[in-house]
C-alpha positions in Angstrom: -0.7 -37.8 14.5 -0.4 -39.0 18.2 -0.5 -34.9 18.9 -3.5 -34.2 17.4 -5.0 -37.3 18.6 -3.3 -36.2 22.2 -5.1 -32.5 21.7 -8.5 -33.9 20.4 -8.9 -36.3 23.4 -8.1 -33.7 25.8 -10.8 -31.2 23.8 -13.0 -33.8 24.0 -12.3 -35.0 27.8 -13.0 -31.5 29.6 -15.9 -30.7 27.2 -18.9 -32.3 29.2 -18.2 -30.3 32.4 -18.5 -27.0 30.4 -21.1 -27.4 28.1 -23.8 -29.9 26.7 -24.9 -31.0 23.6 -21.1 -30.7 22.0 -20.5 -32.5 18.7 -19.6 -35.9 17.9 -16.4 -36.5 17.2 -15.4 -40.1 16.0 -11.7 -40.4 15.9 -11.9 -43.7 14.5 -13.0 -42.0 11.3 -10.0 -39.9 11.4 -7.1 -41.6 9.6 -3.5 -40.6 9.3 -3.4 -41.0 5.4 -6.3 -38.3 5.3 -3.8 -35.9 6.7 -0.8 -36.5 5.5 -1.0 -38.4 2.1 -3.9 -35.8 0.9 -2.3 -32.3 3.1 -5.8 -31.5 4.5 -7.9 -32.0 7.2 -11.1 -34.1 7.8 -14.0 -31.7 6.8 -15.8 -33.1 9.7 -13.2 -32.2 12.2 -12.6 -28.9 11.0 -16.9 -28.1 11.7 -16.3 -30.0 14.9 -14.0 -27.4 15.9 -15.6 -24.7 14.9 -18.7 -25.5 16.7 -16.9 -26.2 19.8 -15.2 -23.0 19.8 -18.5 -21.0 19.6 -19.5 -22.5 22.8 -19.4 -20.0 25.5 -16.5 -21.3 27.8 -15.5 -24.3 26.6 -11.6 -24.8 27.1 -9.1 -24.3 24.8 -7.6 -27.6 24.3 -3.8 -28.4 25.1 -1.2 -30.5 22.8 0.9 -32.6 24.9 2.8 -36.0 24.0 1.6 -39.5 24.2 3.2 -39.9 27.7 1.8 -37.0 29.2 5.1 -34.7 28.9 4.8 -30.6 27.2 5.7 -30.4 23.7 8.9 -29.1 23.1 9.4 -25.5 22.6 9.5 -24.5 18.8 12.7 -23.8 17.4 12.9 -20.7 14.5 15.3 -21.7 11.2 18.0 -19.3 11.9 18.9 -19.3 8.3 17.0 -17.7 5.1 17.3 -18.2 1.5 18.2 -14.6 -0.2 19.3 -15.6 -4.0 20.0 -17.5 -6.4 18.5 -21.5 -6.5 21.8 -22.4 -8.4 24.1 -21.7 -5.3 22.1 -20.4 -2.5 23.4 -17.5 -0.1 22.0 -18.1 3.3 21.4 -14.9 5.3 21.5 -15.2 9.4 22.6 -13.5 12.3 26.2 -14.0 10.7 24.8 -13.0 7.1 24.1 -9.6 5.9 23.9 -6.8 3.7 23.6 -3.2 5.0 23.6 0.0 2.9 24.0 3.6 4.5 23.5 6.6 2.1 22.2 10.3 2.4 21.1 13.2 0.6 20.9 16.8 1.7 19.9 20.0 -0.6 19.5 22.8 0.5 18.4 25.9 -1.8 17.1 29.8 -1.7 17.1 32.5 -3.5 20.9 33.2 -3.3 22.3 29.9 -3.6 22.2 25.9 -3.8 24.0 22.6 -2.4 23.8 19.3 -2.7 25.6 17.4 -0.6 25.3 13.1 -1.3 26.9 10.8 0.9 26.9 7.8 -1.7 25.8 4.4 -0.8 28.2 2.5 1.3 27.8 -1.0 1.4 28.5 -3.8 4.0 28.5 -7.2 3.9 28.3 -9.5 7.1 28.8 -13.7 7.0 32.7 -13.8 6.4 33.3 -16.7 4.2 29.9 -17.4 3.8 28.8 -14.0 2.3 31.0 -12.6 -0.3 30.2 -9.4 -2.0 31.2 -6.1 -3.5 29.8 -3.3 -4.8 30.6 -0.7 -7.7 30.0 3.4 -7.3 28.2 4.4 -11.1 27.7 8.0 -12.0 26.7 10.3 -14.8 25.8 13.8 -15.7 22.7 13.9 -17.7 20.4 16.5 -19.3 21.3 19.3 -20.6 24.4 22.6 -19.4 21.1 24.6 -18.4 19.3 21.9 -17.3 21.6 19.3 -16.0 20.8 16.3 -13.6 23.2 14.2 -12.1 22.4 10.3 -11.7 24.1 8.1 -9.2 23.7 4.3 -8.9 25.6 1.8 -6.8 25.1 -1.6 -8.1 25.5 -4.8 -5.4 27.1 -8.1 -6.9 28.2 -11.1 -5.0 30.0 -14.6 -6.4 29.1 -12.5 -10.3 25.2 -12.3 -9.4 23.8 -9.2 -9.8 22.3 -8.5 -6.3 20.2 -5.2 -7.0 21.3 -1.5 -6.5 20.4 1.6 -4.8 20.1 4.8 -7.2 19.2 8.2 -7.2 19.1 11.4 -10.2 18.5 14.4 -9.4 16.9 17.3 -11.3 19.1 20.6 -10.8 16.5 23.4 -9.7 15.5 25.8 -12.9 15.0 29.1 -13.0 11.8 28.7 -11.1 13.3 27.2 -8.4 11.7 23.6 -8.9 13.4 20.4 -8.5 12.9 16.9 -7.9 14.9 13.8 -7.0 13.8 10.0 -7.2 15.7 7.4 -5.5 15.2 3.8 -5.5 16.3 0.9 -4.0 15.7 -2.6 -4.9 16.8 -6.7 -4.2 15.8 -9.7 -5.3 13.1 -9.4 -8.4 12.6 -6.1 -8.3 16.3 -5.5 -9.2 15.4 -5.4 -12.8 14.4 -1.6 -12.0 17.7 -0.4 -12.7 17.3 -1.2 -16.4 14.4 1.5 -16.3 15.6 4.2 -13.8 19.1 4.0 -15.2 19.0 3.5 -18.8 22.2 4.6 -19.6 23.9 2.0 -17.0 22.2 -0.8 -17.7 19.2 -0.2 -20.4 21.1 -1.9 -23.1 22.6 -4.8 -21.5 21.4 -8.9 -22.7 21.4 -9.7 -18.9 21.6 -7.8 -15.7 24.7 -10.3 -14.8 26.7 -8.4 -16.7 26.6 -5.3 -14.6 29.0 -7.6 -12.4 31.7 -8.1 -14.6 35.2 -6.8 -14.8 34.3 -6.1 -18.8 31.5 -3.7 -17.8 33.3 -2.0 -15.5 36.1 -1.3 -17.5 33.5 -0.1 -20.3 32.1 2.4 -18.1 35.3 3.9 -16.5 34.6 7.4 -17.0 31.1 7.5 -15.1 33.1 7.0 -12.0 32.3 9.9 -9.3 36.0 10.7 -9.4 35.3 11.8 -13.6 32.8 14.3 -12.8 33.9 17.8 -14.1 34.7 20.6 -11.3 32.7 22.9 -13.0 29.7 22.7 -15.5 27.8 26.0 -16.3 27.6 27.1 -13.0 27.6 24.3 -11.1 31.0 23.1 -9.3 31.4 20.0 -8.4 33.9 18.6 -5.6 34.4 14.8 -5.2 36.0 13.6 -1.2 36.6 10.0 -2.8 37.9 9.3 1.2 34.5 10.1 2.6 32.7 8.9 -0.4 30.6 12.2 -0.8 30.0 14.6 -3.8 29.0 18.3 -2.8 27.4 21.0 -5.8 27.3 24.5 -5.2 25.9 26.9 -7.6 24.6 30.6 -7.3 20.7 31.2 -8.4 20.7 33.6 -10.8 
């Protein structure tokens, strides 16, 4: 309160040698409680200021301290809230998540390759942050019209984090295809249960995705399961360099 008073007097002090006919301001009126107890400002302070700053000129006031000193310089939180109200993971300069992933295809008349670089995932904070992350994928479709549907779900302390997915449509005969990747955290996590129905469609809770239970149930859509060779795609898994490449031949 003694800043704002501090800022209004000083508004109020140079005002006269600017501009005439400036509004009344009554700081008597003005009392702490209205502020604080209620969270708003006087009404007729707010108009005050307004009207003072449509005058051509006028100064913009100053806060300073009682005793004439600057106000001290504000000082950012360093720390943010990311998850979970239960047991909160603070994120800061020590405290991170970082994904890298990538996805090339490359296709003509002759021939086709993918080449996917999975999603490899990083977690910064020590102690403070601890996470992991779980490589999911399938073959779906159809042999002559397969598509292949990758997810990597992100857990930490058995909270389900979010994910970052992809499926892609092997091109047909007319040389169409299409690939849709997503990536969400926080709410939006819930996604997965839509754009990867056959990881986590049927689950009660999303929680369970993190479990050693689930994992063990879906053992065989690891990357390292997927067949060498389906119809004429061939498939080759570098579980070091956590890539897949597909090659087929358009015919």
């Amino acid at each position: 309160m003694t800043m704002l008073k501090s800022a209004l007097v000083l508004l109020l002090a140079a005002a006269p040698v600017f501009a005439e006919g400036l509004p009344d301001f009554n700081l008597n009126a003005i009392r702490a409680r209205d502020i604080l107890e209620k969270r708003a400002v006087n009404p007729d302070m707010i108009q005050g200021i307004m009207e003072y700053d449509r005058i051509p000129g006028a100064p913009q006031p100053v806060c300073v301290r009682a005793d004439g000193r600057p106000m001290p310089k504000f000082k950012p939180a360093e720390t943010y809230r990311l998850f979970d109200p239960a047991n909160p993971v603070m994120i800061s300069r020590n405290g991170y998540v970082q994904i890298n992933s990538s996805t090339k295809i490359k296709v003509n008349k002759e021939k086709g390759e993918l080449a996917v670089y999975f999603p490899d995932v990083e977690f910064g904070g020590g102690a403070m942050f601890e996470g992991g992350s779980d490589l999911f994928v399938r073959i779906t479709g159809t042999e002559e019209a397969p598509a292949i549907s990758w997810a990597t779900v992100i857990c930490s302390n058995g909270s389900f984090l979010g994910y970052k997915g992809a499926t892609f449509d092997f091109p047909q005969r007319s040389g169409t295809f299409s690939i849709s990747e997503t990536f969400a955290m926080g709410a939006p996590k819930t996604l997965i249960a839509r754009t990867h129905r056959w990881l986590a469609g049927g689950l009660v809770t999303l929680e369970d995705l993190c479990t050693a239970e689930f994992k063990e149930k879906m053992k065989d859509a690891r990357a390292e399961t997927l067949p060498e060779k389906l119809g004429k795609y061939n498939f080759d898994y570098n579980p070091r360099k956590n890539a897949l490449k597909v090659t087929w031949e358009n015919k």
